[in-house]
C-alpha positions as CSV (number, residue, x, y, z in Angstrom):
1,X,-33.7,-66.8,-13.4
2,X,-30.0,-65.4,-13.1
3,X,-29.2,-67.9,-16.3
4,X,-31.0,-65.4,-18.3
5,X,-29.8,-62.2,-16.7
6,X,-26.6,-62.9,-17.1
7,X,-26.2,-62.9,-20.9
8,X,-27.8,-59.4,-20.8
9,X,-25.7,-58.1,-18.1
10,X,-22.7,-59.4,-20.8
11,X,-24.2,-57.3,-23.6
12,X,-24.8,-53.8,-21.5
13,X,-20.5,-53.9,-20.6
14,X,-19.9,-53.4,-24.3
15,X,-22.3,-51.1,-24.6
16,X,-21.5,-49.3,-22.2
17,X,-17.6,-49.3,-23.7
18,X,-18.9,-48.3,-26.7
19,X,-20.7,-45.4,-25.6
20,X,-17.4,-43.9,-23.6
21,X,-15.4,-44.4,-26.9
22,X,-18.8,-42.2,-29.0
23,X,-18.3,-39.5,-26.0
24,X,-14.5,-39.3,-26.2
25,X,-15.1,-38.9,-30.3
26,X,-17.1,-36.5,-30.1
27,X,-15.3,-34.1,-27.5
28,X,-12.2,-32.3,-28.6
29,X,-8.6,-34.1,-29.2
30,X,-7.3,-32.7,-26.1
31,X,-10.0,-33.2,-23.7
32,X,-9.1,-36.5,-22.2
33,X,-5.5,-35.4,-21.4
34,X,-6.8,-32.6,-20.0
35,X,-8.9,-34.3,-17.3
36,X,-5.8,-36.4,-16.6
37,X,-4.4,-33.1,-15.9
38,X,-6.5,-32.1,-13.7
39,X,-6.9,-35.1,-11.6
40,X,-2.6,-35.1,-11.6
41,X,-4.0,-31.3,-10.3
42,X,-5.7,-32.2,-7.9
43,X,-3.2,-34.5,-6.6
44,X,-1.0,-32.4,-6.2
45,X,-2.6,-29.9,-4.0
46,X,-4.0,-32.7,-2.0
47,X,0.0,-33.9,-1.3
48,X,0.7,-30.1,-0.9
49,X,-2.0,-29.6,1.9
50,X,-1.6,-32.9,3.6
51,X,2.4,-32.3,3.8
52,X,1.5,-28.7,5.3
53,X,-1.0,-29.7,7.5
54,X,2.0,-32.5,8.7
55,X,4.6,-30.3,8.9
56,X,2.5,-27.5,11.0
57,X,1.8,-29.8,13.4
58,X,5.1,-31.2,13.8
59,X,6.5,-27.8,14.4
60,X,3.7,-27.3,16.5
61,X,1.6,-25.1,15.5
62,X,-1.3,-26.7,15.5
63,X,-2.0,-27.6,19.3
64,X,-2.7,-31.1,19.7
């Protein structure tokens, strides 16, 4: 029955917080900023190539 499921489903969240926090611990000091980094990165290039791809086709040159 979903009574009993649901105290397990409690118990694998923490678990599962726990096991992010022994990943992060074992990695290097600087890793997690550094994937911040690169999804800032990433973000950046994707406002880049979207504001290109918006400003060739308002001056045209992109047909359409």
């Amino acid at each position: 029955m979903s009574g009993g499921n649901e105290p397990e489903d409690i118990e694998v969240l923490p678990a599962s917080d726990s096991d992010e926090a022994t990943v992060a611990d074992d990695r290097p000091a600087g890793h997690a900023g550094k994937r911040r980094g690169h999804g800032l990165l990433w973000l950046i290039v994707l406002v880049i190539l979207i504001g290109g791809g918006w400003y060739a086709w308002q001056a045209n040159l992109i047909p359409g």
